[in-house]
MARKOL-501282 format. One record per residue: x, y, z of N, C-alpha, C in turn; residue in three letters. Coordinates in steps of 0.02 Angstrom, whole numbers, padded with zeros to 5 digits, always signed. Atoms other than C-alpha are relative to their C-alpha. Last residue first. Layout:
MARKOL-501282
XYZXYZXYZala/...
END
This chain:
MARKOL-501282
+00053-00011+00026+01923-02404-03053+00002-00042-00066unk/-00007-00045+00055+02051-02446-02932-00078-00011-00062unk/+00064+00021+00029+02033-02459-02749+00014+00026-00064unk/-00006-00056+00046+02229-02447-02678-00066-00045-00042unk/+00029+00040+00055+02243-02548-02489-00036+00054-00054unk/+00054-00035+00022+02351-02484-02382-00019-00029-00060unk/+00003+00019+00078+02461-02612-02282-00081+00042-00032unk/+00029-00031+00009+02532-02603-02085-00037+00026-00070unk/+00017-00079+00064+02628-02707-02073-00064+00022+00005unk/-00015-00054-00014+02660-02821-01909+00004+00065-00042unk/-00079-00046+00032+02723-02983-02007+00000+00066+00049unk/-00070+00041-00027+02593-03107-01929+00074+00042-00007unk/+00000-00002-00075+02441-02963-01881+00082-00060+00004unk/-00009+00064-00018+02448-02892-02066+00038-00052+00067unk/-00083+00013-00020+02366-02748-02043+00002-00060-00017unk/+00021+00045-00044+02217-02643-02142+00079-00013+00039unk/-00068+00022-00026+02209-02492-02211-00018-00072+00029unk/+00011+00049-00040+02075-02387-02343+00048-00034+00034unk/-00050+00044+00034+02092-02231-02430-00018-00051+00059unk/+00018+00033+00011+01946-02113-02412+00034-00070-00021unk/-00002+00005+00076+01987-01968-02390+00002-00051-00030unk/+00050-00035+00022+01926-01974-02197+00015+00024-00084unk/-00045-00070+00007+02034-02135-02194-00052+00056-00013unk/-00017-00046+00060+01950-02307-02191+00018+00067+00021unk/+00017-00058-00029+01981-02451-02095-00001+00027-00050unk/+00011-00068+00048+01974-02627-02135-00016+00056+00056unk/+00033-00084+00002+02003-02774-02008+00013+00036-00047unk/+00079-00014-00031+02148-02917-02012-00021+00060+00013unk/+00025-00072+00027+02250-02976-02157-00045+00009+00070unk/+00083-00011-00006+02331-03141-02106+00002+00094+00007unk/-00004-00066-00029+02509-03212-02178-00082+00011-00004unk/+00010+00011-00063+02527-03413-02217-00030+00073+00037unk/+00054+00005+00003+02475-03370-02391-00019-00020+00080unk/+00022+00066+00002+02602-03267-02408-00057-00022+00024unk/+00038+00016-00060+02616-03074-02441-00036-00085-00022unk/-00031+00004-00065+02745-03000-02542-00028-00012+00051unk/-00065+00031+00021+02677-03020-02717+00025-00023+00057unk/-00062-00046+00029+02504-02987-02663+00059-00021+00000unk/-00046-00038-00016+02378-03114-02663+00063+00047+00010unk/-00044+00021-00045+02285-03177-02785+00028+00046+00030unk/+00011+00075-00001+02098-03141-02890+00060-00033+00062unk/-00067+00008+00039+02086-02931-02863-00012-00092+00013unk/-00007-00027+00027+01894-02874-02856+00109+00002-00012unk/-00051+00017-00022+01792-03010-02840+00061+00076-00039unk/-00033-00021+00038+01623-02960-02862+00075-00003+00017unk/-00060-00013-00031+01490-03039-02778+00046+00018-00046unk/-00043-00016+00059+01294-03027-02824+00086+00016+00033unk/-00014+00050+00045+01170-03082-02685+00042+00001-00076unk/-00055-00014+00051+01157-02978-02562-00004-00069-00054unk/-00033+00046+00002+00981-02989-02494+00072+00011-00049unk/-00034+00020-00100+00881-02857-02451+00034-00064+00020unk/+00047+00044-00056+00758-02880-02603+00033-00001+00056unk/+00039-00049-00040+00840-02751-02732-00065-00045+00046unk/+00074-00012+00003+00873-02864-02877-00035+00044+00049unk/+00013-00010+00066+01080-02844-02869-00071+00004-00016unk/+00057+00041+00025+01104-02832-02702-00005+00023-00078unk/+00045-00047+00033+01293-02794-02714-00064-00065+00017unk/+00063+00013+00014+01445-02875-02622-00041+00051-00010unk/+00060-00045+00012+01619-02824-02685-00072-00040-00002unk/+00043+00020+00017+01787-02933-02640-00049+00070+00028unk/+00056-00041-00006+01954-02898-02598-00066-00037-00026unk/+00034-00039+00039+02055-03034-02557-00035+00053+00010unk/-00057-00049+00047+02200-03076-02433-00030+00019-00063unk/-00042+00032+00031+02088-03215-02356+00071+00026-00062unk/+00002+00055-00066+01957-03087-02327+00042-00070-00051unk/-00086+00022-00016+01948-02928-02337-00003-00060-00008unk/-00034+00023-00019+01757-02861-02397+00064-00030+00006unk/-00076+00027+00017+01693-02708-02474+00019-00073+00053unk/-00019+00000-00060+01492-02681-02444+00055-00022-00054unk/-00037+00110+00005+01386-02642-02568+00043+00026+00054unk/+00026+00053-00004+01251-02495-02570+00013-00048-00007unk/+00027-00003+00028+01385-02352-02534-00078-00066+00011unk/-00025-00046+00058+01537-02411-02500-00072-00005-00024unk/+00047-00016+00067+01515-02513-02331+00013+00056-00026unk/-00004-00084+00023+01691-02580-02270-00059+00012-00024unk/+00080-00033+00045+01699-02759-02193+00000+00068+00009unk/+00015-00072-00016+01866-02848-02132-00033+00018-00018unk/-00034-00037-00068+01933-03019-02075-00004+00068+00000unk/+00011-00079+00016+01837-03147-02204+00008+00040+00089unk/-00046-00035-00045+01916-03315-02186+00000+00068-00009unk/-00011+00039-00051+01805-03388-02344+00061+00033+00043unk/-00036-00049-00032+01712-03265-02451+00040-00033+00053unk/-00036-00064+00041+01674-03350-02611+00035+00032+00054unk/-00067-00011-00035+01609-03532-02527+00033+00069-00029unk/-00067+00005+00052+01475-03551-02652+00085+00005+00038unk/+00024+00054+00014+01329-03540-02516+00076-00043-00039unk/-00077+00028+00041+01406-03387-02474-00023-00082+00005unk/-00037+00051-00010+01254-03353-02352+00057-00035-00023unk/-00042+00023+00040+01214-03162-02367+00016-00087+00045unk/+00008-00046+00055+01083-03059-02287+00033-00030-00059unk/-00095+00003+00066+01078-03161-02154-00051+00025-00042unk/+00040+00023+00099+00920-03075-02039+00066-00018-00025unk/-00067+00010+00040+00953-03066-01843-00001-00038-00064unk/-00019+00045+00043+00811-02949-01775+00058-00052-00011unk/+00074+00011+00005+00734-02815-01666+00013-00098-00033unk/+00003-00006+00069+00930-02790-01604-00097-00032-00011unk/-00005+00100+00012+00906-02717-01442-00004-00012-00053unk/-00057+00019-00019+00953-02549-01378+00013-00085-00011unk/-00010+00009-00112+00783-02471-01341+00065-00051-00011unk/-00062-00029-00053+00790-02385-01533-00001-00020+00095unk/+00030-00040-00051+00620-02441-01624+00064+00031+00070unk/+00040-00016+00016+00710-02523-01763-00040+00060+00043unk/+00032-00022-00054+00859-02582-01707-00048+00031+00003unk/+00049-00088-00044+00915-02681-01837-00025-00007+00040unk/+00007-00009-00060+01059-02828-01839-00041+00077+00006unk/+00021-00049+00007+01089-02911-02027-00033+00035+00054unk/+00060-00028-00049+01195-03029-02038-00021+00057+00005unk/+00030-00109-00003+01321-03057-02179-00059-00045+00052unk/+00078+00011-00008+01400-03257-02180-00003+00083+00021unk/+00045-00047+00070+01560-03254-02257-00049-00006+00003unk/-00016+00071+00047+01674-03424-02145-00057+00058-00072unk/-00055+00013+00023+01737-03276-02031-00011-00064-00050unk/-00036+00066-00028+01566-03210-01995+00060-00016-00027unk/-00031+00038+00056+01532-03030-02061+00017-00040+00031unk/-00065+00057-00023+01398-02943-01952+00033-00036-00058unk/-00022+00052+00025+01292-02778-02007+00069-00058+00021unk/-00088+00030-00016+01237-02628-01902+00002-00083-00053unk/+00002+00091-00012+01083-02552-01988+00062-00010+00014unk/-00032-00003-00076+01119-02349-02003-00014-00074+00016unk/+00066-00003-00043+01024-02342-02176-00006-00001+00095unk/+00045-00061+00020+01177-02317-02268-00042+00013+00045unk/+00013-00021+00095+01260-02466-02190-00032+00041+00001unk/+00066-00026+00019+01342-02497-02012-00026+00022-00064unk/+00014-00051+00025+01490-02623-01997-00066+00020+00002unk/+00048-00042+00002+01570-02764-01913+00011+00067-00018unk/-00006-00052-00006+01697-02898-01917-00081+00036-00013unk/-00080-00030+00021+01770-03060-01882-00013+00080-00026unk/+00027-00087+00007+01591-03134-01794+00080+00026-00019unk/+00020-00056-00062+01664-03326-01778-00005+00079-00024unk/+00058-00032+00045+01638-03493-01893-00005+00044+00052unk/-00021-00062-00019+01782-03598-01838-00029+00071-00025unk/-00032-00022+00067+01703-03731-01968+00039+00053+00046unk/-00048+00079+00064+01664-03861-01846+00032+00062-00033unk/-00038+00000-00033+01608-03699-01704+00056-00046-00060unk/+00000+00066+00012+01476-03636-01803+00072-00021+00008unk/-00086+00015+00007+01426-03478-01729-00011-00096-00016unk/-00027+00081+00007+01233-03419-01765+00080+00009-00008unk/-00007+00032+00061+01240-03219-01722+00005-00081+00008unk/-00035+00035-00005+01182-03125-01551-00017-00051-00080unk/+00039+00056+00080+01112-02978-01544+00035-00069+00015unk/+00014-00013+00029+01145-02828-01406-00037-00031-00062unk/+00017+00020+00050+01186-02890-01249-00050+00030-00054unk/+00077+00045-00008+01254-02769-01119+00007-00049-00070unk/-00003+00033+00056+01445-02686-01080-00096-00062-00007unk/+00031+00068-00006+01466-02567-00955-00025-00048-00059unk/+00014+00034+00056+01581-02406-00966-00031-00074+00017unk/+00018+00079-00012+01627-02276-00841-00014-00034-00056unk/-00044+00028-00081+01695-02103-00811-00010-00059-00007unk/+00036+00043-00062+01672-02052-00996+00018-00022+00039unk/-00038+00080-00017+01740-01895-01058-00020-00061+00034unk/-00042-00010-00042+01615-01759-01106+00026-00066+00005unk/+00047+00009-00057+01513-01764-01267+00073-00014+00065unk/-00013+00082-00026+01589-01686-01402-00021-00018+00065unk/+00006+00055-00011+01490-01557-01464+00023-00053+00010unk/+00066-00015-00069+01556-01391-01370-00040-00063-00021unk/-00005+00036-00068+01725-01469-01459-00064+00012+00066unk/+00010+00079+00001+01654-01492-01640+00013-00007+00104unk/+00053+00063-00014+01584-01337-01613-00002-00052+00009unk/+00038-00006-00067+01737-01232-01547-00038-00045-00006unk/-00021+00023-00063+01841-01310-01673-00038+00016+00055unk/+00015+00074+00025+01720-01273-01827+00066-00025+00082unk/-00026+00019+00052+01730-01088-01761-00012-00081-00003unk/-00052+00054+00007+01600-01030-01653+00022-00021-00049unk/+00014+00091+00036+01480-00894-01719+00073-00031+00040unk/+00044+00040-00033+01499-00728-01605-00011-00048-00031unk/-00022+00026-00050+01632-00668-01709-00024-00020+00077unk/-00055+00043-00003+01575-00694-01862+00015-00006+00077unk/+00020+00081+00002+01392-00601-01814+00050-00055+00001unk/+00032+00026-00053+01497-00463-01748-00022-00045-00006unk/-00082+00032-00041+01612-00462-01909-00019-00012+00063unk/+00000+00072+00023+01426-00462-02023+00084-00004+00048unk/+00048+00056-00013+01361-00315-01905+00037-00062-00024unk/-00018-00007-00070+01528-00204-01930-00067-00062+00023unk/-00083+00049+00009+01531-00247-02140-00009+00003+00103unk/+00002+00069+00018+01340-00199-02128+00071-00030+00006unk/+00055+00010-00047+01361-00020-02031-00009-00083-00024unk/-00013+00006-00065+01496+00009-02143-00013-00023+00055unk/-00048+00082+00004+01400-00028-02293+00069-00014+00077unk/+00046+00043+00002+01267+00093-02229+00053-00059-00001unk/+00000+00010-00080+01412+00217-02191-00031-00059-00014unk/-00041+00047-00051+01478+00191-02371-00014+00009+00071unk/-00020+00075+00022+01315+00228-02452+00050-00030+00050unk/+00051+00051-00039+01275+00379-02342-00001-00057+00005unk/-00011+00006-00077+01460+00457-02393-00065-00043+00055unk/-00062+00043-00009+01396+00444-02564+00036-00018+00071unk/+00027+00057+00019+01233+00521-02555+00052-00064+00000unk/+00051+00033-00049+01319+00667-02462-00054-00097-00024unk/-00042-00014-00049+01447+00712-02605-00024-00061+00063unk/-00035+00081+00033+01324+00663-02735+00015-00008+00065unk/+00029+00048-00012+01232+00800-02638+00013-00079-00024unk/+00009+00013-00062+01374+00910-02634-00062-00056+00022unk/-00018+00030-00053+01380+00894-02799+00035-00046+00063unk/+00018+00081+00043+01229+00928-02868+00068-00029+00030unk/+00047+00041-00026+01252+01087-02748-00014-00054-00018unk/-00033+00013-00061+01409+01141-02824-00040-00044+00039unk/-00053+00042-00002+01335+01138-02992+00036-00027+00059unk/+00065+00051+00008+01180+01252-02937+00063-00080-00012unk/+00049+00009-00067+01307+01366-02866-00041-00087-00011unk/-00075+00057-00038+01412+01365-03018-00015-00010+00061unk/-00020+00067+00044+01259+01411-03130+00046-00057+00043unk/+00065+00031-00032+01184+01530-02999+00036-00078-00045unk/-00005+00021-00061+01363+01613-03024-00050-00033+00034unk/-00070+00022-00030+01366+01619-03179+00019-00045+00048unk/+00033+00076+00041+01179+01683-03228+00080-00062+00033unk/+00051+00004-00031+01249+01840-03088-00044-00099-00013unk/-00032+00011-00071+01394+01866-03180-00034-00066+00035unk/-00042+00062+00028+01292+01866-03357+00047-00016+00068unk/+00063+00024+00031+01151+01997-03277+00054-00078+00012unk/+00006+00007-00043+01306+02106-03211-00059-00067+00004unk/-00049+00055-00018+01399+02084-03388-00058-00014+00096unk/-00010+00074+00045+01219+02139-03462+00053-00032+00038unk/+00083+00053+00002+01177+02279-03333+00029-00057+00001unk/-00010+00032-00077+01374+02342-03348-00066-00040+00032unk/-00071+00065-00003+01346+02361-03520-00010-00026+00063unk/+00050+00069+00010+01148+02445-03501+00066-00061-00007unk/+00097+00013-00055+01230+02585-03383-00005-00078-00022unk/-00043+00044-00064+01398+02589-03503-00052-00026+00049unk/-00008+00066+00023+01252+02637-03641+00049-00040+00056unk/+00046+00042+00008+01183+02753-03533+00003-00061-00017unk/+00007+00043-00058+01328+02848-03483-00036-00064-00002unk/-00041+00055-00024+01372+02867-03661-00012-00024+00081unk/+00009+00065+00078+01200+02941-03736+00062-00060+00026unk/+00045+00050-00044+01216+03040-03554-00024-00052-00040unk/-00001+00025-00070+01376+03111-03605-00053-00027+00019unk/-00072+00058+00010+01350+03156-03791-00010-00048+00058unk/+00046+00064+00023+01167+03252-03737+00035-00065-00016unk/+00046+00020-00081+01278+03352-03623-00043-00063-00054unk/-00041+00035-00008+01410+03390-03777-00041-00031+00066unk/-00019+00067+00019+01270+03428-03890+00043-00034+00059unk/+00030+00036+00012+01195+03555-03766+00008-00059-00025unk/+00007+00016-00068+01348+03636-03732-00070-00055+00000unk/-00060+00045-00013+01374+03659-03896+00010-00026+00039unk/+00029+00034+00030+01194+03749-03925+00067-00084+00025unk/+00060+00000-00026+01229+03871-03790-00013-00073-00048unk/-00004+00029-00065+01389+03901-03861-00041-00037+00045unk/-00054+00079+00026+01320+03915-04038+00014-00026+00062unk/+00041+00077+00021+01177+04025-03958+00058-00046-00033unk/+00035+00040-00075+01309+04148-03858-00037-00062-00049unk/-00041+00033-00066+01407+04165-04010-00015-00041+00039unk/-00018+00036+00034+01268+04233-04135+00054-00059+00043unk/+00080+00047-00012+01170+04335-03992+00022-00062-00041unk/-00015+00051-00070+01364+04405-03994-00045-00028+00022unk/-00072+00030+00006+01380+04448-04179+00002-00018+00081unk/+00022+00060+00029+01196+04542-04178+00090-00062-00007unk/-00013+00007+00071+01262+04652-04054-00018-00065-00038unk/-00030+00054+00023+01150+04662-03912+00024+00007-00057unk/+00016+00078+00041+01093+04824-03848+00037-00063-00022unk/-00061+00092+00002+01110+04933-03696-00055-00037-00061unk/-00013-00003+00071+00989+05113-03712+00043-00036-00025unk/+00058+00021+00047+00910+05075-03548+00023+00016-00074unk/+00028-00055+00029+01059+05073-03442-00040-00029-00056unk/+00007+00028+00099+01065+04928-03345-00018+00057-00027unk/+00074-00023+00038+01081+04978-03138+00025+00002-00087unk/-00030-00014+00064+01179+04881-03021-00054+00025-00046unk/
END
């Protein structure tokens, strides 16, 4: 194509072209003024997403480690509740022990001498009952209220001793048929009374008696005999009366 050399520009279209030229320019510089700023928007929400999601992360992880810290707890206690029901049930119960300690049934039985008490035949003066006291000492009650006192000190089956402890000098306990120890006195039966011996000075001698009802009960004569004390694992006490056949609980009052 060939330009003839005597072509000029009208001043009215060098005017044109540069506005166009110029317009085009604004509207390009428009567009990348707005890309830019959407650019640094989408940044910021991508930024704030981003903070978000480390946030709810980091949250999740606290927790998941509760989560896990908790689940450790109750195994541990698991692990202890399963030990303490093994230990139960390897312990014997109070029936197994009492019965793995009772001693087996006996095939035989022989009878030796153990002590032997003064009897005084005038007065019908015979051994009417026995007991062991605090200290495991066996004790004798004669039927006219004489206490003996029968330790075994060194354990080969013999009494070491036979100490009165009590002579009823005073006659207080006469036709005594049952002995209970309570403690550091002894309860006795006897003649359809109660009665309470105490050492009172602490020498190994009773010597303080306490009578603890004066006559017999409404319905029990004087011909009628009381014999033996027992006591009850709550602690109530029985005896019988051997002419009538009763059976008669006796009420300790304070």
């Amino acid at each position: 194509m060939r330009v003839n050399a005597n072509f000029r520009w009208a001043p009215g279209t060098i005017l044109l072209g540069s506005a166009l030229l110029l317009a085009g320019l604004i509207l390009s510089g428009c567009s990348a003024v707005e890309l830019h700023r959407r650019s640094a928007t989408a940044a910021a929400q991508a930024v704030a997403t981003a903070a978000t999601e480390d946030a709810t992360w980091a949250a999740l992880e606290a927790a998941g480690n509760e989560l896990q810290a908790t689940a450790q707890t109750l195994s541990e206690g698991a692990t202890q509740a399963a030990a303490t029901i093994s230990a139960l049930a390897s312990t014997p119960t109070a029936v197994q022990q009492a019965t793995d300690e009772t001693p087996p049934f006996p095939a035989s039985a022989e009878t030796s001498l153990y002590a032997q008490v003064p009897i005084d035949s005038d007065r019908l003066n015979i051994i009417a009952a026995l007991a062991f006291d605090a200290d495991g000492q066996l004790l004798a009650a004669t039927r006219a209220g004489e206490i003996y006192a029968l330790p075994d000190r060194d354990g080969d089956g013999l009494a070491d001793e036979t100490r009165l402890v009590f002579a009823d000098d005073e006659q207080q306990l006469i036709q005594v048929a049952g002995l209970i120890v309570r403690g550091d006195a002894l309860l006795l039966l006897h003649g359809g009374r109660h009665s309470l011996l105490r050492d009172a000075d602490g020498d190994g001698l009773f010597d303080s008696v306490t009578h603890l009802n004066d006559e017999l009960s409404a319905d029990q004569s004087p011909l009628q005999a009381s014999n033996g004390l027992v006591e009850s694992p709550d602690g109530r006490l029985f005896t019988v009366d051997v002419n009538a056949g009763e059976i008669l609980q006796i009420v300790l009052r304070e």
